[in-house]
C-alpha positions as a printed Julia matrix, in Angstrom:
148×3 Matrix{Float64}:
  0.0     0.0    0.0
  1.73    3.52  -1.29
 -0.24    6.63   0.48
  1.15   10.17  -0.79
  1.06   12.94   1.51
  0.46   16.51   0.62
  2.79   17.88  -1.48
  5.33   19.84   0.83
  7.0    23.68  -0.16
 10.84   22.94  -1.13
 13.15   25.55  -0.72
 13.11   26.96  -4.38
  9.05   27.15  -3.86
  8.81   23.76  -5.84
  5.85   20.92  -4.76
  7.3    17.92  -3.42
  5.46   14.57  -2.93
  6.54   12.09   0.05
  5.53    8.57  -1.1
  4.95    6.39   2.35
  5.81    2.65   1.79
  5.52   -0.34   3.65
  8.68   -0.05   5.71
  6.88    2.44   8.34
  5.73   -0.84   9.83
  9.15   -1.88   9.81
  9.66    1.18  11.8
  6.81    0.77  14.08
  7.41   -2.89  14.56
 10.98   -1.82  15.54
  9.49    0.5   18.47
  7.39   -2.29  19.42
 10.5    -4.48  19.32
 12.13   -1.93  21.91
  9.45   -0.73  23.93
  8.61   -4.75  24.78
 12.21   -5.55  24.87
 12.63   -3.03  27.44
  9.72   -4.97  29.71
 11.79   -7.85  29.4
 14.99   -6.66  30.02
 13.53   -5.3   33.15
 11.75   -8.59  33.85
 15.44  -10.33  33.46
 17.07   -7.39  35.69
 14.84   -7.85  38.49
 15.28  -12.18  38.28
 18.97  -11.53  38.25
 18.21   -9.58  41.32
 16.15  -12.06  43.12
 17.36  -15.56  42.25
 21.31  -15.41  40.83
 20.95  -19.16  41.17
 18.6   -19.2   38.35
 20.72  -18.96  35.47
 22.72  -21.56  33.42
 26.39  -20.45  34.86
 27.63  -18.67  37.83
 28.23  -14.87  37.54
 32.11  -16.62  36.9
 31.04  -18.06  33.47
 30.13  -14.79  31.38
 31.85  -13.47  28.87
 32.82  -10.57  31.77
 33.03  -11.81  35.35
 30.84   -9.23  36.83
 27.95  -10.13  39.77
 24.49  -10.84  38.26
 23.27   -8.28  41.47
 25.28   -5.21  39.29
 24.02   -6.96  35.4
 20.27   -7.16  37.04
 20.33   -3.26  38.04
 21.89   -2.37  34.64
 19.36   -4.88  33.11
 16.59   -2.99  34.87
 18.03    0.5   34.01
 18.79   -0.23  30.67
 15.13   -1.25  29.75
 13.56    1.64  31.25
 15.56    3.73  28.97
 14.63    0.65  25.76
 11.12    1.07  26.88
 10.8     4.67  26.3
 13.06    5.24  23.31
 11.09    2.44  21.76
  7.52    5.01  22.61
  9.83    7.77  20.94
 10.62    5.98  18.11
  6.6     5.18  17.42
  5.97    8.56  17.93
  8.14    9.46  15.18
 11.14   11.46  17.12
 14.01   12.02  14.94
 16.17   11.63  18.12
 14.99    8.44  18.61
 15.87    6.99  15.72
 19.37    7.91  16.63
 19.22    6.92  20.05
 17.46    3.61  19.24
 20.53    2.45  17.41
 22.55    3.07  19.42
 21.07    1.16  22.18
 19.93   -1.76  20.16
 23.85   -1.76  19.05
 24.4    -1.78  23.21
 21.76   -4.03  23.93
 22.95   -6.66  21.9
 26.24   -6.17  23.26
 25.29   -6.71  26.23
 23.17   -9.69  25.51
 26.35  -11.18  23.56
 28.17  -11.13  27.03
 25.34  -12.82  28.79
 24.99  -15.52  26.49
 26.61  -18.49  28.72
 24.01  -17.88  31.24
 20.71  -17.53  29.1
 22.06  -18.71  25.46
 18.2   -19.01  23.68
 16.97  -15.74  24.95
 20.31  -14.19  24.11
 20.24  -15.46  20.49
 16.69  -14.39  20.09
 17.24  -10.67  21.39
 20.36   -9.9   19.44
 18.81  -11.47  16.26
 15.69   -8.6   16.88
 18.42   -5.89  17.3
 19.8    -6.17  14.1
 16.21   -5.98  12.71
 15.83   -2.82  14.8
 19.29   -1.46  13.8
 18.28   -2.29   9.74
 14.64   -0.94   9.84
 16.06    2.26  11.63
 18.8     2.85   9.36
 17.94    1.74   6.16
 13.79    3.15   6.41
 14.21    5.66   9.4
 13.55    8.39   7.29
  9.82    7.77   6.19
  8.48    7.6    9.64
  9.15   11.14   9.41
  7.32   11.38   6.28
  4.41    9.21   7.42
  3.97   11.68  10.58
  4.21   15.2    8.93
């Protein structure tokens, strides 16, 4: 489905015409990516900080040997921050877009080093931040389009 917007006023006076394509649900699926991915890293944050026994490997086994007490609080931090760029980024902020790259690029970082304890769910998130990182950077622009 194509929809054209009103033509906008280019800077020598001429009409323009924005064609909005498919890939703004790319874009919105990516905010919904983020925004739930947020409630789950903040799910994971607050298990890490309530049962450090429940993962595959001891806080000795990641990638980085850090306590799971310090990964659960930046878990929980970290998706606050994922849920709300994820509401910017379906609200069509330009910012966002920016932002959201940024921290998918972080969050699946971060998800690479946890991988010994939580190897499925690790897989799974870093495989949706490259589809975040693609939709925002390759199709970014015509959320902008689709909301002026």
């Amino acid at each position: 489905m194509v929809h054209t917007q009103e033509p906008a006023a280019s800077a020598a006076g001429r009409r323009e015409t924005h064609e909005v394509t498919g890939w703004v649900g790319w874009i919105l699926f990516a905010g919904i990516i983020m925004f739930t991915g947020g409630f789950f890293n903040v799910i994971e944050g607050i298990v890490a900080l309530a049962r450090d026994d429940f993962y595959l490997v001891a806080s000795s086994g990641l990638v980085i040997d850090v306590d799971y007490t310090a990964y659960g609080w930046a878990l929980l931090i970290f998706g606050l921050i994922l849920v709300f760029a994820g509401y910017s980024v379906m609200a069509g902020r330009t910012w966002a877009r920016v932002t959201a790259v940024v921290l998918a690029v972080v969050n699946a970082i971060l998800h690479m080093v946890f991988m010994p304890a939580y190897p499925l769910w690790s897989i799974m998130v870093i495989t949706l931040d490259v589809f975040v990182i693609y939709a925002l950077v390759v199709h970014g622009r015509e959320m902008k389009d689709y909301k002026s």
